[in-house]
C-alpha positions in Angstrom: 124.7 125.1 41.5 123.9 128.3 43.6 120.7 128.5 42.3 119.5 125.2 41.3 121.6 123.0 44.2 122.6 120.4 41.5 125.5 119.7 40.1 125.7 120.1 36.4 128.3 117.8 35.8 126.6 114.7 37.8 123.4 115.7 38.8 124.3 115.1 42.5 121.6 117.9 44.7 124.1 117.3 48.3 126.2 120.8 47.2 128.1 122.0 50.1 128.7 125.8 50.5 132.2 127.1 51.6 132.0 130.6 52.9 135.5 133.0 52.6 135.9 135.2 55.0 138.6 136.1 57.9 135.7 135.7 60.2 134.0 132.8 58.5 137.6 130.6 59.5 138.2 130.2 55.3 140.6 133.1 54.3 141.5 130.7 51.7 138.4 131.6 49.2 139.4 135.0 48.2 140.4 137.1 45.1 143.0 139.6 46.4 145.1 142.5 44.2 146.7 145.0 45.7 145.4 145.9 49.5 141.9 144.7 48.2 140.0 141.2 49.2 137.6 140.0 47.8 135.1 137.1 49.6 134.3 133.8 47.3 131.4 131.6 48.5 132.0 128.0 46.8 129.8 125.5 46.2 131.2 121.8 45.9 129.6 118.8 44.4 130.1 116.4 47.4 130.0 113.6 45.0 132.3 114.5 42.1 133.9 117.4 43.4 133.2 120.0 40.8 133.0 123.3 42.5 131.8 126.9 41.5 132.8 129.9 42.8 130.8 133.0 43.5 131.1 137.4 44.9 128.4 138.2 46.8 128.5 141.6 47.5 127.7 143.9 44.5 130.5 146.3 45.6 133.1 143.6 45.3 131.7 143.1 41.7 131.8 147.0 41.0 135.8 147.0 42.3 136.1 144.3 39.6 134.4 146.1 37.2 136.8 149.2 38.1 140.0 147.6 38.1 140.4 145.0 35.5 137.9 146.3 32.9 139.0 148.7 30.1 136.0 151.2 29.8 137.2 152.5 26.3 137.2 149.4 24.5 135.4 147.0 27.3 138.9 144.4 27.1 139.9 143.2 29.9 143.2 142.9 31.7 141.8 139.9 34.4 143.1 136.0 33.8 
């Protein structure tokens, strides 16, 4: 849906995007462990509600990548 604008479960192209964010007014779309947040942009099907969830910023991706994957055996600890 963020890159095609349809919704893959009912075709529906009206896809609204929720930006999180303190300063966006939705500190509800957020990843947080430990002091760190992380921002989720969501994109809802406004006709059957299915809804993906994206990270934006590369660094956030890289703290991910830091904390939750194993770099000996590539497992990961994240649910």
């Amino acid at each position: 849906m963020k890159y095609n604008f349809c919704c893959p479960k009912c075709q529906n192209t009206e896809i609204a995007i929720v930006e999180g964010g303190a300063f966006k007014g939705n500190i509800y779309n957020t990843l947080s462990y430990g002091l760190t947040t992380i921002y989720l942009t969501r994109y809802v099907c406004t006709t059957c509600g299915f809804t993906e969830n994206y990270i934006d910023d590369p660094k956030s991706l890289q703290k991910i990548k830091e904390k939750f994957i194993n770099p000996e055996d590539g497992s990961s600890e994240f649910v």
